[in-house]
N, C-alpha and C positions, 0 to 999 in steps of 0.2 A: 560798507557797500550794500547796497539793495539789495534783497533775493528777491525773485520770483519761482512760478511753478508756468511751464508750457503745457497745455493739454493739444492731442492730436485729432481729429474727426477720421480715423486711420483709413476707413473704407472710403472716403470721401478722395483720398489721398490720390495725385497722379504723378508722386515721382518726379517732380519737375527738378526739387535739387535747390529750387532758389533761395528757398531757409535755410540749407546747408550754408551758402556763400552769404548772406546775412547776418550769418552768425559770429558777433565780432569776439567772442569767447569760443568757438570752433567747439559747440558740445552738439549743436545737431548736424544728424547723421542719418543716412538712409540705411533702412531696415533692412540688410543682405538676407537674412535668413527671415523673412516674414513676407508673404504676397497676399495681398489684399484682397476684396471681391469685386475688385477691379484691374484684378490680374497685374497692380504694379506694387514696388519695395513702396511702404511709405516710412517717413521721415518719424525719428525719433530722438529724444534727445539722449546721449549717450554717460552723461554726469549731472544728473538735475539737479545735486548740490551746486553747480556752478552756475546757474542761472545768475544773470542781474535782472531780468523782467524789463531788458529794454525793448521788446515786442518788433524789435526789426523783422524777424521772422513770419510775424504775423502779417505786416506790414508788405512783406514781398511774395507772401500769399495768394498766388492768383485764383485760386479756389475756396478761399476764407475758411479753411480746412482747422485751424491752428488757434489757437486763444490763451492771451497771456491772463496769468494772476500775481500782482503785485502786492508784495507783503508793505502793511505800512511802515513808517519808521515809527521807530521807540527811543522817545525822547531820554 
């Protein structure tokens, strides 16, 4: 299976949630205990071992907040 690694733009972040439901492995998660300097939770991923790097999250990103990195494979 693929890894990836999610990186967040935190402060950039508005809480919108739509990476949460994107997320077909259910590892991102809004930030309960963290508020931004934009006064909202931002989005974090909750087991970044479980990433596959399919960048849905990034993809429903209305604030291009989010950036995946995809490990190559190894033959």
């Amino acid at each position: 299976m693929a890894k990836g690694k999610i990186t967040f733009n935190e402060d950039q972040c508005k809480g919108c949630g739509l990476c949460v439901t994107a997320c077909p492995v259910k590892i991102v998660e809004m930030n309960e205990k963290k508020i931004n300097s934009r006064g909202y939770h931002p989005a974090h991923v909750s087991e970044p071992d479980k990433c596959t790097g399919c960048a849905n999250c990034a993809i429903m990103c209305p604030d291009v907040v989010i950036t995946v990195y995809r490990e190559a494979k190894k033959d």
